[in-house]
Structures are given as structure tokens and as C-alpha cells.
Residue, then its C-alpha position, 0 to 999 in steps of 0.5 A: x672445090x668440093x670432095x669426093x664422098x670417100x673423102x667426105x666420109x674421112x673429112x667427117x671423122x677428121x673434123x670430130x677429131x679436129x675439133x676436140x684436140x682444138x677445144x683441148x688446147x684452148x682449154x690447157x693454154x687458159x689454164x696455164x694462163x690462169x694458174x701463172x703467177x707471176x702476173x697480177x689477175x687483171x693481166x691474166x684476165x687480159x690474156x684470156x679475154x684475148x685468146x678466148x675472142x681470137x680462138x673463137x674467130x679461128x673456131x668458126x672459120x675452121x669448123x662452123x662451115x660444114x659442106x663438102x664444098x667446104x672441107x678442103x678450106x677446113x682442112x687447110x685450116x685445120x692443118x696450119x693450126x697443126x691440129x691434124x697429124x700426116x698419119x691421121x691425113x693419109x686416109x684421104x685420097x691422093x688428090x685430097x692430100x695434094x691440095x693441102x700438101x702446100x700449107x705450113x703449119x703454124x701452131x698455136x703459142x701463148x703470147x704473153x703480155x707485158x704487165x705494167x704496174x701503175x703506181x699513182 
């Protein structure tokens, strides 16, 4: 279903804005990966290959597709990782907001492994 041009016209602007706060977070969880101590720097090269490869899947499929026929699957994406506020929303139309209204946003947590020490 694609979006009309006033929508489209927001959409574009939601996306930069999207996009950047995703990029953020990604960055700040990588740090706080790296800069944990209490796990050794195989465990913490672990969790970062592993949030790099799975943000990378959700960075394409929330933002490489860019149409108009597209963004309210974008926008449905960007509303469940919680990278867009209900303020920054209600600048699309009512039939806009209706469409996404449903989705449950889930943000994203570290999951932390559990290091296990091999002691040959």
C-alpha cells in the first residue's frame, strides 16, 4: 500500500531521523560490549560479531527499501525497534498512523553470553 505524497514527504524525514538514532544505538551497545570487562576479549568479540551480523539484517530490511510503496513496512519496522517517538509520528496523516497504530514495540537489548572457560 503506498502513502500519499504529504505522508511521503514526512516518511523522508522520519527515515533520516530513524536512521541515525539506530546507527547510534548500535554504536553505543558495541561499546558497552567492548568496554565490559568481566568477560574475556574472545567473549566480547563473540557478542559483537553477533550484534553486528543480526543489526545488519534489521538495518536492511528497515531502511534499504526505500519507495513509497514501501514506507509504511518501513515505518512499522522502525516503530517495533522503538526508534521513532508517538511525537515524532503525529506528523502523518490519520490513515498513516492507523496502519501502524497496532505494532508493539520492542527494543533492542543486549543479550549477554555466558562465558565458558575451557580449562585443558
Amino acid at each position: 500500500m503506498s502513502i500519499i505524497e504529504s505522508d511521503w514527504k514526512k516518511f523522508k524525514e522520519l527515515h533520516k531521523l530513524a536512521l541515525d538514532r539506530f546507527c547510534l544505538g548500535v554504536l553505543a551497545d558495541a561499546k558497552t560490549i567492548a568496554q565490559h570487562d568481566a568477560l574475556s576479549a574472545h567473549a566480547r568479540y563473540r557478542m559483537l560479531y553477533r550484534l553486528m551480523h543480526d543489526r545488519d539484517k534489521d538495518i536492511v530490511r528497515t531502511f534499504d527499501h526505500y519507495s513509497r510503496s514501501s514506507a509504511l513496512i518501513a515505518l512499522r519496522l522502525m516503530v517495533k525497534h522503538d526508534l521513532l517517538t508517538d511525537a515524532e509520528l503525529s506528523v502523518l496523516s490519520e490513515a498513516a498512523r492507523e496502519e501502524i497504530a497496532d505494532v508493539v514495540r520492542q527494543p533492542y537489548e543486549l543479550e549477554w553470553v555466558e562465558e565458558i572457560v575451557r580449562q585443558d
